[in-house]
N, CA and C atoms as a LAMMPS dump frame, in Angstrom:
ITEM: TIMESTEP
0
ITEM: NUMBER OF ATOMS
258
ITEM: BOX BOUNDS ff ff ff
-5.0000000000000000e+02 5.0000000000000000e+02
-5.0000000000000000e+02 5.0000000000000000e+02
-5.0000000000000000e+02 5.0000000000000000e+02
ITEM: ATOMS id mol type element x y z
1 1 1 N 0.84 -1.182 0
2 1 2 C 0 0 0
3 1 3 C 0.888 1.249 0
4 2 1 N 0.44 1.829 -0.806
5 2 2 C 1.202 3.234 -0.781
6 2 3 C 0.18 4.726 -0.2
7 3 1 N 1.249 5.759 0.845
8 3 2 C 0.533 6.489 1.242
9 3 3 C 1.093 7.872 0.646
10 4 1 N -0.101 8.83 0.437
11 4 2 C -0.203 9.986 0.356
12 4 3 C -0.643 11.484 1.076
13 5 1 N 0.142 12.35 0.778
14 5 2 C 0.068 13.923 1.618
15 5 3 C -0.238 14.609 0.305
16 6 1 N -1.616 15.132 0.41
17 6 2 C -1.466 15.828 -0.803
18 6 3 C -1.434 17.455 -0.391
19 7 1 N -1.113 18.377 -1.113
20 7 2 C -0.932 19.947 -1.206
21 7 3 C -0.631 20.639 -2.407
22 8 1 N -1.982 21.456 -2.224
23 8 2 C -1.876 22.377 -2.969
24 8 3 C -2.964 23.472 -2.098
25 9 1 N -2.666 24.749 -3.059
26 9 2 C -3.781 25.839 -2.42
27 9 3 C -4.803 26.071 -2.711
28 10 1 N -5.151 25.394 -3.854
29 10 2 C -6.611 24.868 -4.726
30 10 3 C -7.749 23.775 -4.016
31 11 1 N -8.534 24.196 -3.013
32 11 2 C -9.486 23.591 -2.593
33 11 3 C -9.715 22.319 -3.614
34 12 1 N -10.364 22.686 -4.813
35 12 2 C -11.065 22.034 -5.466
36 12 3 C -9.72 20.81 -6.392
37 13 1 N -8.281 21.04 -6.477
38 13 2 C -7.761 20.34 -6.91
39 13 3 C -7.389 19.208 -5.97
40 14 1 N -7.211 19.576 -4.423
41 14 2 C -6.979 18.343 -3.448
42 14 3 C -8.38 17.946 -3.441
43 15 1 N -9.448 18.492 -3.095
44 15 2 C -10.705 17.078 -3.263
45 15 3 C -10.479 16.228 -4.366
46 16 1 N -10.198 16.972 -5.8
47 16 2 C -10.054 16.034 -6.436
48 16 3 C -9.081 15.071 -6.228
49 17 1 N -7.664 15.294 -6.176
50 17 2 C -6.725 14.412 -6.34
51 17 3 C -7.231 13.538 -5.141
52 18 1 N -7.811 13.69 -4.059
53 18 2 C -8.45 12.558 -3.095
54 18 3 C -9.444 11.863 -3.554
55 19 1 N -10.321 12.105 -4.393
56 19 2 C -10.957 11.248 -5.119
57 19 3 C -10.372 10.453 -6.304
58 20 1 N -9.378 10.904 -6.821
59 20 2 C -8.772 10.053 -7.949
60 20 3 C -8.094 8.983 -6.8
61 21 1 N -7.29 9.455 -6.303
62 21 2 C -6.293 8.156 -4.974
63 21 3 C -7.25 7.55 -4.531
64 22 1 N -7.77 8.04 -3.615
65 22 2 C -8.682 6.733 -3.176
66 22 3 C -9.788 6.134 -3.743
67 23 1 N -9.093 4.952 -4.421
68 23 2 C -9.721 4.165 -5.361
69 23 3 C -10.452 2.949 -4.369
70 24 1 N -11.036 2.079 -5.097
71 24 2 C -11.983 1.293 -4.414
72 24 3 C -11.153 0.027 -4.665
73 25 1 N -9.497 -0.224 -4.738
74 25 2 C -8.52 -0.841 -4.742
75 25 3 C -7.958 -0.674 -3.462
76 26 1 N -7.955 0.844 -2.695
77 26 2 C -7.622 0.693 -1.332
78 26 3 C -5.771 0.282 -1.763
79 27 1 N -5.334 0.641 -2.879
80 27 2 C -4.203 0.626 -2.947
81 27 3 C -3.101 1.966 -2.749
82 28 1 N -3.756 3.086 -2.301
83 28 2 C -3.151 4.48 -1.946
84 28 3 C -4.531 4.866 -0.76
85 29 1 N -3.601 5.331 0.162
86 29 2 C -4.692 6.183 1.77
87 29 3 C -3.951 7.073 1.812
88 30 1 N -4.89 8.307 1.284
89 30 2 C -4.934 10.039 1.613
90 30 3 C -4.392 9.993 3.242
91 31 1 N -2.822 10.091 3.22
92 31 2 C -2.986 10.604 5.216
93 31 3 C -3.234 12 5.53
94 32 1 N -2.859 12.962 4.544
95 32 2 C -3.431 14.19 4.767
96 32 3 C -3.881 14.953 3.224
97 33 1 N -4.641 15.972 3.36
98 33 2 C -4.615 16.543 2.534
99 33 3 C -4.321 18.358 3.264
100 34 1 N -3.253 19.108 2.704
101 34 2 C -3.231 20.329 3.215
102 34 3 C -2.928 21.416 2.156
103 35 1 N -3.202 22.598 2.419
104 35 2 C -2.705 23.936 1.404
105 35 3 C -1.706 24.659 1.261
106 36 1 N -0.562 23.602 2.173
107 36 2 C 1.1 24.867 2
108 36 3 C 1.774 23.438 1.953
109 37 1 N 2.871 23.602 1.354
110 37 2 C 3.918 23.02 1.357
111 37 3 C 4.597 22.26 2.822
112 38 1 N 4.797 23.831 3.132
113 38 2 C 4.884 23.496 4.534
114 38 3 C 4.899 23.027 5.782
115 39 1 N 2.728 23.369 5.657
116 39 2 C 2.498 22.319 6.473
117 39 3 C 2.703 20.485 6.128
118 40 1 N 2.979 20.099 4.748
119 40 2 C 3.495 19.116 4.471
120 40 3 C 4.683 18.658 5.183
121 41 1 N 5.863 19.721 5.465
122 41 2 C 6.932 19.199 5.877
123 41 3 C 6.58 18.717 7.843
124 42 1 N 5.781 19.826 7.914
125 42 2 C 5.458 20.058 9.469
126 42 3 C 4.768 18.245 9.682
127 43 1 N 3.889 18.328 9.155
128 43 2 C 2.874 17.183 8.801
129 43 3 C 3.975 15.588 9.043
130 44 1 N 4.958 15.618 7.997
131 44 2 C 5.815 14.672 7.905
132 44 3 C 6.495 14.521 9.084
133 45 1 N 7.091 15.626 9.49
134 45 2 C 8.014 15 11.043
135 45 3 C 7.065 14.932 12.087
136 46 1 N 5.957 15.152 12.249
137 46 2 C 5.252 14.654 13.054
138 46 3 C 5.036 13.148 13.359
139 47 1 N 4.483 12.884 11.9
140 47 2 C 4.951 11.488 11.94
141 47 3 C 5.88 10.34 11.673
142 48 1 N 6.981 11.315 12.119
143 48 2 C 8.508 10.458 11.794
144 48 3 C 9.26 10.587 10.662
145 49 1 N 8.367 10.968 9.514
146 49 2 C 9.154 11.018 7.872
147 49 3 C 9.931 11.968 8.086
148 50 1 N 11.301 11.934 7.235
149 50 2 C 11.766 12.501 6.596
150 50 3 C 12.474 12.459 4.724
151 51 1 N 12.178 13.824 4.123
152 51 2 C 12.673 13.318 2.579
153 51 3 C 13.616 12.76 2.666
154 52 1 N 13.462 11.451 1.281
155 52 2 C 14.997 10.539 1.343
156 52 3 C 15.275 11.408 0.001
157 53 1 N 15.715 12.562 -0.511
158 53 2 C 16.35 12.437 -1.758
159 53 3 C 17.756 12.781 -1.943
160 54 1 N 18.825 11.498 -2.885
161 54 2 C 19.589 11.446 -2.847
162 54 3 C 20.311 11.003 -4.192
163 55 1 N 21.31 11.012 -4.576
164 55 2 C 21.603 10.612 -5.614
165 55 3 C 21.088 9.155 -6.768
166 56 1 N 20.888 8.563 -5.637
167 56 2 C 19.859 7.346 -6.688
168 56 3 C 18.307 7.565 -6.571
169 57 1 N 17.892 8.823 -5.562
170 57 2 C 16.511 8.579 -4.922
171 57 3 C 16.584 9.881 -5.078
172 58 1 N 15.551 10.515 -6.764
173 58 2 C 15.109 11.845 -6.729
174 58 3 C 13.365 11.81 -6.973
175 59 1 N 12.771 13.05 -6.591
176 59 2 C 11.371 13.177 -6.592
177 59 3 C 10.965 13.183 -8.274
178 60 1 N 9.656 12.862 -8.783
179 60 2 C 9.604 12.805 -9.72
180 60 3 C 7.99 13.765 -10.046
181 61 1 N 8.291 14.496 -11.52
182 61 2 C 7.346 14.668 -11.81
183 61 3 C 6.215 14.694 -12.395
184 62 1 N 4.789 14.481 -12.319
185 62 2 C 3.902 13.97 -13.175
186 62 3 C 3.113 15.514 -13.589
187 63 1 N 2.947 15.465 -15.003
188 63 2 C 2.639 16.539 -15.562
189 63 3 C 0.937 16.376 -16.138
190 64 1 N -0.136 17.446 -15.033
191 64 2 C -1.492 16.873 -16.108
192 64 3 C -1.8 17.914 -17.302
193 65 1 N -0.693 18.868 -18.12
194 65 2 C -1.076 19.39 -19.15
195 65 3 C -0.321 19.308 -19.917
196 66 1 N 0.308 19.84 -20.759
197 66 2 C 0.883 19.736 -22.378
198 66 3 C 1.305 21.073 -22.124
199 67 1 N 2.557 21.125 -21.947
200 67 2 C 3.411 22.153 -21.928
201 67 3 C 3.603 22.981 -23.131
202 68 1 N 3.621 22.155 -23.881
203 68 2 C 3.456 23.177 -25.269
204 68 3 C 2.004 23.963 -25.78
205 69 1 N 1.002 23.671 -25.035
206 69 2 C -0.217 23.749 -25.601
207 69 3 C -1.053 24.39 -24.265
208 70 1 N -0.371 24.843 -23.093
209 70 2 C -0.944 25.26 -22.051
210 70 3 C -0.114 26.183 -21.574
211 71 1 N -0.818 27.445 -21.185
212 71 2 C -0.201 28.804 -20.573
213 71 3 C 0.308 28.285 -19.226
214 72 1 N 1.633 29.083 -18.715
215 72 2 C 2.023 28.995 -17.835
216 72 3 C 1.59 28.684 -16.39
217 73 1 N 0.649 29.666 -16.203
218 73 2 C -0.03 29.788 -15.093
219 73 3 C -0.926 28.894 -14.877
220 74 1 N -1.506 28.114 -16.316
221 74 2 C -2.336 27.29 -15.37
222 74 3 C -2.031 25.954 -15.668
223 75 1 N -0.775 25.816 -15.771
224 75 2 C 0.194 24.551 -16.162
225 75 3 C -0.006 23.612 -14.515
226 76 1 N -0.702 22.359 -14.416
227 76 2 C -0.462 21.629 -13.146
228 76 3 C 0.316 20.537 -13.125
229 77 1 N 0.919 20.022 -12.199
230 77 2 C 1.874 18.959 -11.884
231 77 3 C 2.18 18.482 -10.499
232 78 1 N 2.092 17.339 -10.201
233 78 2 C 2.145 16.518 -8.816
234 78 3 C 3.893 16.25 -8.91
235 79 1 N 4.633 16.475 -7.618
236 79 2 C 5.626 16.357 -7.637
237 79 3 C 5.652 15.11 -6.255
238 80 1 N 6.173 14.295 -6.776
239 80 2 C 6.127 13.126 -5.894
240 80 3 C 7.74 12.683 -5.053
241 81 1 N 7.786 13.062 -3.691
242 81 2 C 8.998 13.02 -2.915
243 81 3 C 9.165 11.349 -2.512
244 82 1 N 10.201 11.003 -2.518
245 82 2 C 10.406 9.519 -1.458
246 82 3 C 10.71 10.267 -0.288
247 83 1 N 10.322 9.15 0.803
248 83 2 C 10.379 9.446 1.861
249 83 3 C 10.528 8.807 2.576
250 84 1 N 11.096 8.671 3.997
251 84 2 C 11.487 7.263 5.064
252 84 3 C 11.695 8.021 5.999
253 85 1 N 11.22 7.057 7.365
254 85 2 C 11.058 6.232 8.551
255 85 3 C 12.63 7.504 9.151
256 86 1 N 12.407 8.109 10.218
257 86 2 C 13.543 8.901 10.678
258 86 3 C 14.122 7.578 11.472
């Protein structure tokens, strides 16, 4: 099972991305959803995580528009960190 923190400042894009994850596979659990970055990091050492990124272990990114075909500003993308057990 894989878990997720989602953030962004878009109300309506974290409901969504919590409805796309939690699928009725029960193979990804929303542990939080929040609106700063921040509180992501805050969020994480609370419960022990810290980012693993390192030379074999970088974050990756998933892109939901067409960069060539979508204005800047409303260009979206999930940036996905590894993470481990302090």
């Amino acid at each position: 099972m894989y878990t997720a923190v989602i953030a962004d400042d878009e109300v309506w894009i974290r409901k969504w991305l919590e409805q796309v994850l939690s699928n009725d596979d029960k193979e990804i659990r929303v542990a939080a959803s929040l609106d700063d970055g921040l509180k992501v990091k805050e969020f994480l050492e609370k419960e022990g995580y810290i980012t693993d990124i390192n030379e074999k272990r970088r974050h990756h990114e998933i892109y939901f528009n067409d960069p060539r075909k979508t204005a800047p500003e409303k260009l979206k993308t999930i940036i996905r960190h590894p993470v481990r057990k302090v």
